[in-house]
N, C-alpha and C positions, 0 to 999 in steps of 0.2 A: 291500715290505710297509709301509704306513703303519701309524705309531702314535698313540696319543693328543696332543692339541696341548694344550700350557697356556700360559698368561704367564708371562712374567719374573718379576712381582710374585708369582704363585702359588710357581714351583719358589724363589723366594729364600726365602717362608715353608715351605718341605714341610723346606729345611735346616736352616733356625732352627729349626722346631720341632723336631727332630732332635735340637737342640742344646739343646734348653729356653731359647728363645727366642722361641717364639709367643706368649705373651701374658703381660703386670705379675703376678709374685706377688703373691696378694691372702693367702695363709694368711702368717704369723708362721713364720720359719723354725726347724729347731732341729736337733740335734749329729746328728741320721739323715739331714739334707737334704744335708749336706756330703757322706758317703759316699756317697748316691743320686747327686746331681749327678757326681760321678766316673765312677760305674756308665755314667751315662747317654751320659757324654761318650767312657768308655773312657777314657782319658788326661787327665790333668792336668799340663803341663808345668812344669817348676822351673828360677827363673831368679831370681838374687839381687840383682838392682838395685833398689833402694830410695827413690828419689826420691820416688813416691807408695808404694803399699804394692805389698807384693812380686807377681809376677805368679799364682803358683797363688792366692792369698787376693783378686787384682782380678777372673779367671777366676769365681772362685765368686762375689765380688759382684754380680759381673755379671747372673748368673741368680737367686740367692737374697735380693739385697736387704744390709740390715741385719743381718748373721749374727756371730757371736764368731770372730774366727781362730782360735782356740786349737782350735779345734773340730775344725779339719784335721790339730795336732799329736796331740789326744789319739784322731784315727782313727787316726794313723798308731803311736801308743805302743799301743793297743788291739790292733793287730793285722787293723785292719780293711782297710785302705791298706798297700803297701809300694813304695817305690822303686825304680829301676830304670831301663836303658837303654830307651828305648820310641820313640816320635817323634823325643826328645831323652832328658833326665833328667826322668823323670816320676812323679807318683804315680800309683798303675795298683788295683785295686781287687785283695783277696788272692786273690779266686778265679782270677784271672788269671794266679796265677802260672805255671802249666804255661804258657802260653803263651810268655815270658820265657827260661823254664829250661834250653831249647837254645842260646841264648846262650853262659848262665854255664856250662855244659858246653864252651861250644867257644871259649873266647874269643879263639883267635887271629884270630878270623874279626872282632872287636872293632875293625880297626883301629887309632889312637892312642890307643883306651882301653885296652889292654891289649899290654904287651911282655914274651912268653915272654923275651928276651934279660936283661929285667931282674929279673923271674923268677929266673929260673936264676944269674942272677951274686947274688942277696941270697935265697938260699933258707934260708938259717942264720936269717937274723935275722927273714925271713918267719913259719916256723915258731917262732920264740922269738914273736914278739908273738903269732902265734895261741892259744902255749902260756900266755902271760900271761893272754888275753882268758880263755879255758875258766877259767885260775883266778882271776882276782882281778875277773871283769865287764867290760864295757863299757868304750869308750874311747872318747876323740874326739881329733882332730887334734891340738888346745889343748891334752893330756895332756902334747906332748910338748917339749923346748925346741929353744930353735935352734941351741944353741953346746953342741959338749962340754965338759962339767966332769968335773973325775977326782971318781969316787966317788958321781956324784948318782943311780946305778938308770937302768934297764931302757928311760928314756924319754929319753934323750939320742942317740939316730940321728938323723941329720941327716933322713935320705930316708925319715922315717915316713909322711908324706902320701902318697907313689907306693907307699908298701906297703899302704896303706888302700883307696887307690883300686883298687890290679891285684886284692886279695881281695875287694874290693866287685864289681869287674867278673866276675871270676872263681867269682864267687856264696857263696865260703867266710864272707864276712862279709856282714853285711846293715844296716841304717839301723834302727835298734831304737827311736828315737825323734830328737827334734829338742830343743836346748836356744838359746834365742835363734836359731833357725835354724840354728842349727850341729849337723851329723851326730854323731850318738852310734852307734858300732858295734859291735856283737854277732856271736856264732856264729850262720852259718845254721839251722843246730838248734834253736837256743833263737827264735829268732824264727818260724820257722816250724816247730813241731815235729810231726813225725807225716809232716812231709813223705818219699815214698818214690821216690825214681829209677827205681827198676824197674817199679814199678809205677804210676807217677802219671805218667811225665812223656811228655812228647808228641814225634815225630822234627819233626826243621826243616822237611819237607811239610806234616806233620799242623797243627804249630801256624801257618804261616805261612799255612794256607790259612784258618783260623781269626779270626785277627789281618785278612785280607780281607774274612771275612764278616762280622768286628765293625765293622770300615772301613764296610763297605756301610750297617751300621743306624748306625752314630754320624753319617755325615754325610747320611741318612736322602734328599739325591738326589742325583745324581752321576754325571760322565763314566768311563768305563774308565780313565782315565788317572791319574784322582785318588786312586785306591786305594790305590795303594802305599806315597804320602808316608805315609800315617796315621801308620804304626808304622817308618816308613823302611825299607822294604823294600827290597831290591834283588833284581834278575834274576827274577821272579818272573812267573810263565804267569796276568797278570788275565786273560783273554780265556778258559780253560779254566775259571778260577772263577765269573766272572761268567755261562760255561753251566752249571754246576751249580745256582748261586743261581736262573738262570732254571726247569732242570728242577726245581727244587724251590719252584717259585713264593715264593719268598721278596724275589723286587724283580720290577719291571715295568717294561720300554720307555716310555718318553714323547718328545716332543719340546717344547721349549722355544721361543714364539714370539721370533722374532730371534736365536736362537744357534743355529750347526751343530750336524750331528752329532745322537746318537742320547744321550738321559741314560736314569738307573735311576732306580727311585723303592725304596726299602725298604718291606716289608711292613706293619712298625708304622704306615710314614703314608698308607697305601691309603685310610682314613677321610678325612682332610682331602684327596688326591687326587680320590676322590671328589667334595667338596666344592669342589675347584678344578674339575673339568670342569664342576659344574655352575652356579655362582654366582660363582668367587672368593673367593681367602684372601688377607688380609694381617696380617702380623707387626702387633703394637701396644705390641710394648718397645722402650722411649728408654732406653739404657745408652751409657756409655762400658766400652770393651772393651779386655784387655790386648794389646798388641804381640804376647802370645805365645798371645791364643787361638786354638781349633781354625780358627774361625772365618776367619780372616786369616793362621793360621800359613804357610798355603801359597799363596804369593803370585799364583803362575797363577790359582789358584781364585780367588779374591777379585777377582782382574780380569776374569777369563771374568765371571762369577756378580753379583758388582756393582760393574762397569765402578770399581773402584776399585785406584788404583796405590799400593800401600801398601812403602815397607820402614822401619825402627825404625835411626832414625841417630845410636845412643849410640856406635855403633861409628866414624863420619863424624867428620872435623875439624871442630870447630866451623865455621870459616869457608865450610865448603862442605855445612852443614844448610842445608835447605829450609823443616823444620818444625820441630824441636827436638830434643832430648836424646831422649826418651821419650815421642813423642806417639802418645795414647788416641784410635784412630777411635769416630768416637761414630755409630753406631745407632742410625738414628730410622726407627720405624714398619716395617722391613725394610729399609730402605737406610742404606748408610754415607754420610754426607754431609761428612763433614769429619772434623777431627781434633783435641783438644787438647794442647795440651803442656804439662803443670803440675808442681810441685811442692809436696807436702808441709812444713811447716814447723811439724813435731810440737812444740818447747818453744813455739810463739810459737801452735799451733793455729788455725794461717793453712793455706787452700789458695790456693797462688799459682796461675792460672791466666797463664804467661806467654803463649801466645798459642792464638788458636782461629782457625783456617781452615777455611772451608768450598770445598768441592769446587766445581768451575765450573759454573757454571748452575744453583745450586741456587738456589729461590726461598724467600724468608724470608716467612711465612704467622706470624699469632699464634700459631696453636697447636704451629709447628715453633718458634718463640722461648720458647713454654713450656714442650716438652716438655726442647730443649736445657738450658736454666736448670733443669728441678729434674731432669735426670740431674747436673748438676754437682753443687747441692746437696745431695742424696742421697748421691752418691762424697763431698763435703769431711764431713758429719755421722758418714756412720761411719767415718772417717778420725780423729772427735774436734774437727775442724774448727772452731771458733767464729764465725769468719772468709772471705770470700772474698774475693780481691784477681786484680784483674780487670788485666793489662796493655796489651797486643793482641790488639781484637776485630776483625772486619769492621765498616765503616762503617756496614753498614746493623741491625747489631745494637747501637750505641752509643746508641741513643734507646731500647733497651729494659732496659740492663745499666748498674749502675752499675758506676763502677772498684771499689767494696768494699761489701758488705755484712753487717750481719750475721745470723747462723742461727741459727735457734729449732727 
């Protein structure tokens, strides 16, 4: 049975768009855009390196522009947003949570997030901090010190961060807000309250086949294979899902010219599929994107989808990086062309651009030198930026970039 043929160009925009990545915000963002943009992505990964600004707040620039961070803390103090193991450590939007909650039910199935052994060997003191949290509020890590003192209360255990995390995993505690980016944690009651087990929450089938079909619309085209990373599934029957999603016309077969194999298309983007059988769609957002978006988080994808070989080498010894610490693949117009690697340098409100590589064979056109230069510019201004300082470009970008300038 053949299916529909599209381009490359097309199915790379049916994902972006997906992702709200089709086309330049032109509305002014505001404190609803950040919870949408969640919604729309399903997941928001969290990851604390800081060089430029942290990854869920470079994520959201990415799509929103010019927006407030803070925006993202006071969803999450709201109750709009809640954290959680998801892809990785994610913000996940509230209605999501039944989907989660078999997890925190069962967490020995957590892997190294979670050890019944340690559990059980500190259940005295487990339940003492829970019994603290109920009465005196919220804690965070920082509450507690490192060294015992005779006589200093309740917050001298050594091993209070492994008792935070296995009740955090364990679902007993929850992330009730962020202070400086630091976890503040609560009873799951009070953060989510009204929540009911018996009645709300979903079995590990029900929700996983769920967390698939959200997979399907968040990455809006997609191989069978791709499914699963979403929400890190394992063992899981895509090939049963993905005939249900068919018998309920919710995605559509296509083929992709130059790639094997059979892709899906999600329902929401049948409009611009449409549009791709009949004329062609291309993406028109110039963004630099974090190492940890949906986008690029899964590296096959990102190389099947646009022949790009991406991995984030802060983890690599210096002497055997390629690209840098933290380097930003930057998106232009649908394709990833290269990559930056920069740092922030908040007292001096410099963005250091240490070096910018572009992918092999890419051609340098005015308007791909234009669009590269004011993603940069845009990322250093709402960074606070005043500055840009430029160290290694490519050759043929140095007649168009000076080594510094300045932003207005």
């Amino acid at each position: 049975m053949s299916h529909p043929v599209i381009s490359l160009v097309s199915a790379r925009t049916l994902h972006l768009s997906a992702q709200n990545l089709y086309k330049p915000r032109i509305k002014k963002p505001s404190a609803d855009d950040v919870v949408q943009a969640i919604r729309t992505m399903g997941l928001l990964q969290i990851d604390t390196i800081s060089v430029v600004a942290r990854s869920p707040y470079l994520v959201l620039f990415s799509r929103l522009g010019n927006y407030s961070p803070h925006w993202l803390e006071d969803a999450l103090s709201a109750g709009k947003v809640f954290e959680y193991w998801a892809h990785e450590a994610c913000f996940i939007p509230s209605e999501d949570y039944g989907l989660l909650r078999h997890r925190m039910l069962n967490p020995q199935k957590m892997g190294w997030k979670f050890s019944q052994a340690w559990f059980d060997e500190h259940q005295n003191d487990i339940q003492a901090l829970l019994a603290h949290i109920a009465e005196k509020g919220p804690v965070r890590s920082a509450d507690f010190s490192a060294e015992k003192k005779p006589n200093s209360g309740w917050w001298d255990w050594k091993p209070h961060k492994k008792h935070l995390e296995t009740l955090f995993t364990s679902g007993q505690l929850m992330v009730a807000e962020r202070r400086n980016f630091h976890r503040v944690y609560d009873l799951a009651e009070r953060v989510m309250p009204g929540w009911d087990d018996a009645t709300q929450a979903l079995t590990q089938e029900a929700a996983e086949f769920q967390m698939l079909r959200r997979s399907a619309q968040c990455l809006g085209l997609f191989k069978a294979e791709w499914l699963a990373d979403y929400y890190r599934l394992k063992r899981v029957d895509t090939q049963k899902v993905i005939a249900n999603l068919l018998a309920d016309e919710e995605i559509t077969p296509v083929e992709v010219d130059g790639l094997e194999g059979v892709f899906y298309v999600h329902q929401q983007q049948w409009p611009l599929l449409q549009q791709a059988l009949d004329s062609g769609i291309t993406s028109t957002v110039t963004t630099l994107l974090s190492p940890f978006d949906p986008v690029v988080w899964d590296r096959k994808r990102a190389s099947t989808l646009f022949n790009f070989e991406y991995r984030i080498e802060c983890y690599t010894p210096e002497a055997k990086r390629q690209y840098g610490y933290f380097s930003l693949p930057i998106l232009q117009r649908g394709e990833l062309i290269g990559r930056v690697d920069a740092k922030m340098h908040r007292k001096e409100k410099i963005l250091e651009v240490k070096s910018l590589h572009l992918e092999p064979g890419t051609r340098i056109t005015s308007r791909r030198v234009q669009d590269i230069t004011g993603a940069v510019n845009r990322f250093a201004l709402w960074q606070g930026a005043e500055q840009v300082s430029v160290l290694k470009i490519p050759d043929v970008l140095e007649g168009y970039w000076n080594s510094g300038w300045q932003l207005s």
